[in-house]
C-alpha positions as CSV (number, residue, x, y, z in Angstrom):
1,X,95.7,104.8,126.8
2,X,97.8,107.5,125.6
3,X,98.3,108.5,121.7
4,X,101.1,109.9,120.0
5,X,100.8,111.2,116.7
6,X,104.3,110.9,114.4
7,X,103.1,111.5,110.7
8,X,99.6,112.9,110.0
9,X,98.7,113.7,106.2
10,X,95.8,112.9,104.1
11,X,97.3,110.2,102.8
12,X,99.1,108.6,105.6
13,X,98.8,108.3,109.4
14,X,101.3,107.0,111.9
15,X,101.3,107.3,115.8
16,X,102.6,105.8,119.1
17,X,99.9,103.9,121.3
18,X,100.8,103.0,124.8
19,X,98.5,101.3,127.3
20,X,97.1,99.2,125.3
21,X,97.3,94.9,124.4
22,X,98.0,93.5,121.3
23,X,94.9,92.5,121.1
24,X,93.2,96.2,121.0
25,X,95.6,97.5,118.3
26,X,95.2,94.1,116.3
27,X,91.1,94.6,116.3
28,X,91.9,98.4,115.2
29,X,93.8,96.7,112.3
30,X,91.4,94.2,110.9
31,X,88.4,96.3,111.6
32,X,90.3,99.3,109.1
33,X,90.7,96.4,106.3
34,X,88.1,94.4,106.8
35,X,84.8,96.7,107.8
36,X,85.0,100.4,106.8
37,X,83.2,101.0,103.9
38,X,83.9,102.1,100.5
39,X,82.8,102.5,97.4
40,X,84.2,100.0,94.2
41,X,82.8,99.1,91.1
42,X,81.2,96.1,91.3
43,X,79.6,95.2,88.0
44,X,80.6,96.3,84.6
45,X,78.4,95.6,81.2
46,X,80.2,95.3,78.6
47,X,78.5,97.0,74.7
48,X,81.3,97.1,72.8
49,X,84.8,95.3,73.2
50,X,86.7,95.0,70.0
51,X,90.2,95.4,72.2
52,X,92.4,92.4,72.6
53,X,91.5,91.4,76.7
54,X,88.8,89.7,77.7
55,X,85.6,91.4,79.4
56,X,86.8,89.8,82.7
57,X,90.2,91.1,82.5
58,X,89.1,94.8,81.9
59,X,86.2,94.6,84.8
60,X,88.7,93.4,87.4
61,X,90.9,96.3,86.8
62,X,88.2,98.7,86.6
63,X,87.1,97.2,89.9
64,X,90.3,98.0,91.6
65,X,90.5,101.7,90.8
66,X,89.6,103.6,93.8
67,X,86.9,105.8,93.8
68,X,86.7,109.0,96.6
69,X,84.0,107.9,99.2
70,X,82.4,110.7,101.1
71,X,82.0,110.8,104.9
72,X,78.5,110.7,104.9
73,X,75.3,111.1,103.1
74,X,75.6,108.1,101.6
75,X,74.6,103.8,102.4
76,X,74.9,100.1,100.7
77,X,71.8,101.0,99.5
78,X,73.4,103.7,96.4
79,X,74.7,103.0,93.2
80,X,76.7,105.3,91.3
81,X,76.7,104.6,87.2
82,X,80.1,105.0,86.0
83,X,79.8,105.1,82.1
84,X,82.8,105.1,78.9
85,X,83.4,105.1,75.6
86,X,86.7,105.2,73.7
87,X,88.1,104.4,71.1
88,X,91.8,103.7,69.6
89,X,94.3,104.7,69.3
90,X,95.2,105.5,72.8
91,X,95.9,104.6,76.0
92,X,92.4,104.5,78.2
93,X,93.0,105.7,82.0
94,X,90.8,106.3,85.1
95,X,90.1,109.7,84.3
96,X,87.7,108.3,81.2
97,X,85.2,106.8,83.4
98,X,82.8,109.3,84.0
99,X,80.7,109.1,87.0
100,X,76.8,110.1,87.3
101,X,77.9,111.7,90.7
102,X,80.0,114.5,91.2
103,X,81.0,113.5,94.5
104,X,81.8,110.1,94.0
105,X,84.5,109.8,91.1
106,X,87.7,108.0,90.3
107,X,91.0,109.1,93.5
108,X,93.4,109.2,90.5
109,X,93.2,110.1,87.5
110,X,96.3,108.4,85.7
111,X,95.7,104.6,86.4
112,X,96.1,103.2,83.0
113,X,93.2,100.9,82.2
114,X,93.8,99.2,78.3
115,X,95.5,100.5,75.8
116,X,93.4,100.6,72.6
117,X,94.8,100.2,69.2
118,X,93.3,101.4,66.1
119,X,90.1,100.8,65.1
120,X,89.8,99.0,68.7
121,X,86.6,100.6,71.2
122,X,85.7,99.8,74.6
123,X,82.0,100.9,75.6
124,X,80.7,99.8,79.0
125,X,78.7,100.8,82.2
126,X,79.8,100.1,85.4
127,X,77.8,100.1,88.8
128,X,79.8,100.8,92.0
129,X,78.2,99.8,95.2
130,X,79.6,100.8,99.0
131,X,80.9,97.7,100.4
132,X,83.8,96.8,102.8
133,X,86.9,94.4,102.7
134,X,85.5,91.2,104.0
135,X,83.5,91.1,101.1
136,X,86.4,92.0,98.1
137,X,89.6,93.5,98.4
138,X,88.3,96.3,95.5
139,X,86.5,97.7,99.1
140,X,89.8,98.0,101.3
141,X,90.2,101.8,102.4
142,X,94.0,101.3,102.8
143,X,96.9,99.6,104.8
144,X,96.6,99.1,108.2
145,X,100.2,97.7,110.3
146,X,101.3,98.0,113.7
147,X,104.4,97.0,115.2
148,X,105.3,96.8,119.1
149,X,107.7,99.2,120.6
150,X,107.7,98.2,124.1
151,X,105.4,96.5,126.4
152,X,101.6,97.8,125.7
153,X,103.7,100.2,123.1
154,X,102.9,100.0,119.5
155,X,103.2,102.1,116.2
156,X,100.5,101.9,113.7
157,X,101.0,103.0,110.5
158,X,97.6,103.5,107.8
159,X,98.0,104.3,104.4
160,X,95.0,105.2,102.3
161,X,94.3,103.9,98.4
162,X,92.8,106.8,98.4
163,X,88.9,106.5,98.4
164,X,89.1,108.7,101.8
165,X,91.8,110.2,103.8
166,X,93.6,108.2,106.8
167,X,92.2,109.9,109.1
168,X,89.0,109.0,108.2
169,X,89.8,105.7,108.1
170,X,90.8,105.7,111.9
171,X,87.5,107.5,112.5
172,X,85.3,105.1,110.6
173,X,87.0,102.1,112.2
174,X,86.5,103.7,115.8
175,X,83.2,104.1,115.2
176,X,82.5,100.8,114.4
177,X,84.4,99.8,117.5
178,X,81.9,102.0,119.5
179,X,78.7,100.6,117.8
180,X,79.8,97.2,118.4
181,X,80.6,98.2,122.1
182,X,77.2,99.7,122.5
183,X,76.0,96.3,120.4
184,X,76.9,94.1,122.9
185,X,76.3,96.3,126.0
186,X,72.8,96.3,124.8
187,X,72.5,93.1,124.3
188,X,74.0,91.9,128.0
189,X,71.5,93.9,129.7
C-alpha cells in the first residue's frame, strides 16, 4: 500500500492510494460516515416559542449545526447543555447557543437559525450527545468519496462539517479499522 497526499488542510483531505481493492477504500468510506463519532444535539426543550415555526422545525435545524468534537477526553456517556434565549427583532444564529462546555461549542458561528420578529422569543435547552452516522445524519463528521485512477489506484477526497478536522477523521476511522481487526483476531483464536 502506498499513500500519496495531494491536498492536506484542516478542512479538507485528498490523497492517492495504490495497492489497495475497492473494497478496502470503500470500508474506509463508510466507516468515516457511518462510525466516527461526534457530537449533535439530540434533544431540545422548548420554554418559550412565540416565533412563527413549529418546535420540530427549529430542533431539526439546531440538530444539524455542527458542534467542535474533541479528540479525546470525552464518551456516549457526556452531555453537554446547550442553552438560549432571544428575542426579536433579529435574526438568531449559531453563535447564540451557548454551551456549558468550553470545549465543545458550535464550528460556525454564522449559521442562521430563525429569524425573530418583534415581540417574538425563542427560549430552549438543548442536550447534545456523541453519536455517529448510522444513527442520524446530525452525527456525520464529513464527506467521504473515492474515485479509481487505475487498477488498485484510487483518490479519496474527505471534507469535514466541521466538528473536527479531516485528518482526524481519517485517524478516527483507522482506528476503528484496527479495533475491529484486533476484534476479530481475538475472537478467531
Amino acid at each position: 500500500m502506498k499513500v500519496e497526499f495531494i491536498e492536506n488542510t484542516p478542512t479538507a483531505l485528498r490523497f492517492n492510494i495504490s495497492g489497495v481493492d475497492v473494497d478496502f477504500v470503500n470500508a474506509l468510506r463508510r466507516i468515516i460516515i457511518s462510525r466516527v463519532k461526534t457530537f449533535a444535539i439530540d434533544k431540545v426543550t422548548f420554554y418559550i416559542n412565540t416565533s412563527a415555526m413549529f418546535d420540530e422545525y427549529i430542533a431539526h435545524r439546531i440538530g444539524l449545526i455542527p458542534l467542535i468534537t474533541p479528540s479525546e477526553g470525552y464518551d456516549e456517556k457526556d452531555e453537554i447543555l446547550f442553552n438560549l434565549d432571544m428575542e426579536g427583532p433579529g435574526t438568531v444564529y449559531s453563535k447564540d447557543l451557548i454551551s456549558s462546555d468550553k470545549n465543545v461549542k458550535v464550528a460556525f458561528d454564522d449559521i442562521p437559525i430563525i429569524k425573530l420578529a418583534e415581540g417574538q422569543r425563542l427560549k430552549l435547552d438543548g442536550k447534545a450527545i456523541m453519536g455517529s452516522g448510522s444513527k442520524s445524519a446530525k452525527f456525520q463528521p464529513g464527506l467521504a468519496t473515492y474515485e479509481k485512477k487505475g487498477e488498485q489506484n484510487y483518490e479519496f477526497y474527505i471534507e469535514t462539517f466541521g466538528q473536527m478536522s479531516a485528518r482526524e477523521i481519517l485517524n478516527k476511522a483507522l482506528e476503528i479499522i484496527e479495533e475491529d481487526l484486533k476484534a476479530t483476531e481475538k475472537e478467531l483464536k
